[in-house]
Each structure stands twice: as C-alpha cells, then as structure tokens.
C-alpha positions in Angstrom: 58.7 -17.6 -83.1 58.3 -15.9 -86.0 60.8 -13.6 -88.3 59.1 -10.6 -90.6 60.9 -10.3 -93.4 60.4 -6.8 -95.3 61.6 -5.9 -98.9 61.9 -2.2 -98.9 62.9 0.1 -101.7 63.1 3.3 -101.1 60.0 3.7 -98.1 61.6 6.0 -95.8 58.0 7.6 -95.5 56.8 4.4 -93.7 59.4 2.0 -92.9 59.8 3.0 -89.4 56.1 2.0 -88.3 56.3 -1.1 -90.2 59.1 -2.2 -88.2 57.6 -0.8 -84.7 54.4 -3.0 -86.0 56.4 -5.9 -86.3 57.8 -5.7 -83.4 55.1 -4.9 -81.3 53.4 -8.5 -81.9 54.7 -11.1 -79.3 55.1 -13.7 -81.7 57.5 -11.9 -83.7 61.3 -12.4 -82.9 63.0 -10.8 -85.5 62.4 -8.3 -88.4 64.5 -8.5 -91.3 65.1 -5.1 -93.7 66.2 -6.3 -97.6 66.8 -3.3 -98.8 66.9 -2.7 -102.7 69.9 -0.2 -102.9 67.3 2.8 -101.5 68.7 6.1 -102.4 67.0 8.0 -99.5 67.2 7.3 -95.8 65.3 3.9 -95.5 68.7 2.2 -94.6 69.1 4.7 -91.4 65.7 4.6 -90.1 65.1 1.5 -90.5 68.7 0.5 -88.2 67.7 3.0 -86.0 64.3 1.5 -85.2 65.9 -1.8 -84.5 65.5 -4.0 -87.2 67.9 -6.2 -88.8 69.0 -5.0 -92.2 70.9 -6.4 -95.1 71.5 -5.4 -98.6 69.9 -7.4 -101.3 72.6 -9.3 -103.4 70.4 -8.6 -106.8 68.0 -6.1 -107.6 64.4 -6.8 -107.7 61.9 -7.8 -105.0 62.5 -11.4 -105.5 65.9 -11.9 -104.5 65.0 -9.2 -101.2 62.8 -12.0 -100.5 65.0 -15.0 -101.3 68.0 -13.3 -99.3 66.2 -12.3 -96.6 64.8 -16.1 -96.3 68.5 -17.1 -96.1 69.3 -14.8 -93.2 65.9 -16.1 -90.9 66.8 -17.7 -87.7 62.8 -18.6 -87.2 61.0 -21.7 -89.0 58.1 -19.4 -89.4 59.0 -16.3 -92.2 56.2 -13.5 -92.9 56.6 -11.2 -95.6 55.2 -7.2 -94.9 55.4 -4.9 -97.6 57.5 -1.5 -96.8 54.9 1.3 -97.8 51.3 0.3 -96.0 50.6 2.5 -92.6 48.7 1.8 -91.0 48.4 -2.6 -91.2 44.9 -3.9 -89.6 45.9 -4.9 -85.9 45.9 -8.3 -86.1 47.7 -8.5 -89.0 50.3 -11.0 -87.9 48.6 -12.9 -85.7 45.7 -13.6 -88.6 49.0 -14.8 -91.5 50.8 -16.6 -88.6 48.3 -18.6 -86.2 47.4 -21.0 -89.0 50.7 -22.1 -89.6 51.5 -22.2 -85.4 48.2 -24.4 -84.9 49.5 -26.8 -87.9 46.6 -26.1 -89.7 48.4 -25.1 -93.0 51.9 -24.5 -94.5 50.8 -20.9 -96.2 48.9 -18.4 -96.1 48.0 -15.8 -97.9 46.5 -12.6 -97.5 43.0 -10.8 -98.9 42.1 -7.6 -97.9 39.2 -4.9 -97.8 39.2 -3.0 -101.3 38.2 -3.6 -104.4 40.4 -5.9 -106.3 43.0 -4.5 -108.6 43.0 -4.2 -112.2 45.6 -6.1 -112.8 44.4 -9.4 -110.7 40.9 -9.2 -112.4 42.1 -8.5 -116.1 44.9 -10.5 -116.5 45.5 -13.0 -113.0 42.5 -14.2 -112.5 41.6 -15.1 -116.1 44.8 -16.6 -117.4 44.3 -18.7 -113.7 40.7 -19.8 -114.2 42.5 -21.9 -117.4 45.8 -22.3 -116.0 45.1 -23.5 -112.5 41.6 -23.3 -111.8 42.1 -24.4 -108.6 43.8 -20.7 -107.1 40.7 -19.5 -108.4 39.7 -19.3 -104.5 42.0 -16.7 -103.8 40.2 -13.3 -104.2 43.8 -11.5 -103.9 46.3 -14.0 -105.5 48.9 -11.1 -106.3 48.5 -10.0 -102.1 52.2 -9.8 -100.9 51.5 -10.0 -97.4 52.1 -13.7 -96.8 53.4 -15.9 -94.2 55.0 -19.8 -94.6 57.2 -22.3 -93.5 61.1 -21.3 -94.3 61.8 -24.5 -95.3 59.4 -24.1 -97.9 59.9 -20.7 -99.0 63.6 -22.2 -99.4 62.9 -24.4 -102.1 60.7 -22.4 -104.6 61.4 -19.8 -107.2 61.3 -16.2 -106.7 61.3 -14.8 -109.5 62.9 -10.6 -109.8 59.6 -8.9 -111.2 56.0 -8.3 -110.4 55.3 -12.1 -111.2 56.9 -12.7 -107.9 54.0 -12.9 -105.6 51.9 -15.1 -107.8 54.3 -17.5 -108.7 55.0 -17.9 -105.2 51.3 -19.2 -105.1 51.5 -21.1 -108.2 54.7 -22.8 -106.5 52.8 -23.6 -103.6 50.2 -25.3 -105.3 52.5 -27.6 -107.4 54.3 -28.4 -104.7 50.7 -29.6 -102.7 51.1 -27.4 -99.7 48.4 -27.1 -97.3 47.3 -23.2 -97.7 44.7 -20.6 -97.2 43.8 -17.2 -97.6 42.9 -14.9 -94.6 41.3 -11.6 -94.5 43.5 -9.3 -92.6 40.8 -6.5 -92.8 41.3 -3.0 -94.8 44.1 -1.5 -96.0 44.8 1.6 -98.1 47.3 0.4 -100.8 48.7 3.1 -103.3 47.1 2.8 -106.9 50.3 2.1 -109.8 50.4 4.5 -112.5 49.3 3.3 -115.6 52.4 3.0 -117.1 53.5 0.3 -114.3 50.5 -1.8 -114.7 51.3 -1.8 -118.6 54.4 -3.8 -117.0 52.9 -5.8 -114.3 50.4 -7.0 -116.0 53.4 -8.8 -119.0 54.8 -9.8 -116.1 52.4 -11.5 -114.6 50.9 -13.2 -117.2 54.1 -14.7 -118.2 54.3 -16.1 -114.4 51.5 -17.7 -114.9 51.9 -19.0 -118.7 55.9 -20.0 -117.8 55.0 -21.9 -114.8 51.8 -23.9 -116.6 53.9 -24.8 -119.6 56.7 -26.1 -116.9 54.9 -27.9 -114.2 54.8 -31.4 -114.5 50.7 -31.7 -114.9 51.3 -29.4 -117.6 48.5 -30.8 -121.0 48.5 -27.5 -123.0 50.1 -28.0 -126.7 52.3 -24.8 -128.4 49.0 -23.8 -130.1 47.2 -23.5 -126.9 50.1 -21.6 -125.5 50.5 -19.6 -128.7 46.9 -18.4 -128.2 46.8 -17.3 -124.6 50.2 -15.3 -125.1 47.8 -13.7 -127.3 45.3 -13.1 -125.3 47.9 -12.1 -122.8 49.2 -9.3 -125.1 45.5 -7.8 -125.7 45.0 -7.4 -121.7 48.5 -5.7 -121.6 47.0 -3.6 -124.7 43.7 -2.7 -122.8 45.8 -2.1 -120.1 47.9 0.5 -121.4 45.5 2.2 -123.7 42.5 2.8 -120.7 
C-alpha cells in the first residue's frame, strides 16, 4: 500500500479535494498533511476530510517532506502538491505502478504544459553540463513524485525551491532505478516574477552544490567559478524580463 504525503502551506482553497483524490485511489492507505504553519483554515479542513496531519518541525517544503517520510507506515511514499484541482485520473496509479511491478525505485512526474521558465533557463542548462544524464527528464523540477521510503530516508532534502531537483540529482548518485511518467495535463499556477528571481538562485545552487560534492565530481574552482557566473546572468534575465 501506498501513503500520499502532501506539503501544504496555506491551500485551504484546494486541500480538501486533494485529500478526497487521494483517498479515492485503492492503492492508497494513508494520506499524510505536513503543514507549514498555514495561517488560514488548511489545518481544519484538511482533519476534517480525514487525513492525517502533522505540523512540520522546520519551515520550508523540504523538511514537510522529510517529516512526513518519518511518520509513513507504507514502504511506498508519493508526494502531491497542496494547490492543483483537479489531478489527471490516474494520477496515482501512473507514479505508483512502476514501483509495485518492481520495475523502478522512482518515479517522477511530466506533465501536459509548456515547460517552465525556470526548468528551461536555468535547470536544464546547468544539467546538460552537470549531469547530462537527467537530461531525459522533460520536467526535472515536477514535485509530483513517488519512491521507495527507504530511499527517500536517506537523501537530502534540502528547505528551498532546490528541493525537488536535488531529490533527482540524489537519486541519480545514489544509482536508483527511475523514470519519468506522463500523468497527463494539469493547470499549475504561474509564480510571479519576483519568486522565479528566487527559484531560479536556488536552483542553480542545487545543482552546482550537489556536482561540486558528489563523488564523480571532475570540475576544478575555475569551472565552478564560471558557471556561478553564468548562474547569476540567468537569475539576471530572469528578474529583469
């Protein structure tokens, strides 16, 4: 069986038919809340529609997802974000049956819209260098994924937008079997520009931080010097669009 695991922070709006979509899938045991310190009602809803919820023990999406690893009872963990209504039917079934069938270890998701400024400006090319091998992954900063808890246990999940990649990047190192999946469309809310400004630093130091520190790592400080660099122009573009 499995256990969704949701990070919610402040998505009183939709939290309640996240849950009741989680719930509704008969491989799903057990639906998890970590909620961020919300200041509107998610906490109440989200109790009230049945779901198990717990209070993240540091702020940031990272350590929602790290705590509510900790508190799984299932091998199996899948991660839903809080603010997507509706989720493509077979949602769950798509992240989870390749992990079930021991096909794979992890999977992550790609879905049907274009691909995000961020992931095309400042993921995919600092990746391409870094670890050209992720360069299969269409949507490598997707947070709808689904993996092995023992796994999930051992990596690092870092508190800021770099969370979802890294997670990939940890994967990789670590020489899980994985795949991506296309879980069909979805209508994701566009970030301000002022938030990619900060998701894009923050992602591009994922990626930089975990090349210089992985054990295959050949890139000398010049190298390094250079693509924080080219790192800061993307943020610059970024902003100034």
């Amino acid at each position: 069986m499995v256990t969704v695991i949701i990070p919610t922070l402040n998505e009183a709006e939709n939290i309640v038919s996240v849950i009741r979509f989680a719930q509704a899938d008969t491989l799903v045991s057990e639906v998890i809340v970590v909620d961020d310190k919300s200041t509107d009602n998610t906490v109440s809803l989200a109790k009230n529609a049945g779901a198990k919820v717990i209070t993240s023990t540091k702020l940031g999406k990272g350590a929602s997802m790290k705590d509510g690893v900790l508190c799984a009872q299932n091998n199996i963990v899948l991660f839903l974000d809080g603010d997507i209504d509706p989720y493509p039917h077979f949602t769950i079934p798509l992240l989870v049956q390749p992990i079930v069938d021991y096909e794979v270890d992890f999977v992550k998701s790609s879905f049907n819209r274009n691909a995000g400024r961020v992931t095309e400006l400042v993921a995919k090319p600092l990746l391409s260098i870094f670890f050209p091998e992720l360069m299969r992954f269409s949507q490598p900063l997707s947070g709808m994924i689904a993996g092995k808890k023992a796994l999930f246990e051992q990596i690092d999940f870092r508190d800021d937008y770099g969370v979802d990649i890294g997670i990939l990047i940890d994967m990789h190192l670590m020489h899980v079997r994985m795949k991506e999946v296309e879980i069909g469309y979805i209508e994701n809310k566009s970030k301000p520009w002022h938030a990619l400004g900060k998701m894009s630093k923050e992602v591009a130091q994922t990626i930089i931080l975990k090349a210089a520190r992985s054990k295959n790592a050949h890139y000398n400080l010049e190298e390094l010097s250079v693509m924080n660099e080219i790192r800061s122009q993307m943020e610059f573009a970024l902003t100034e669009y």
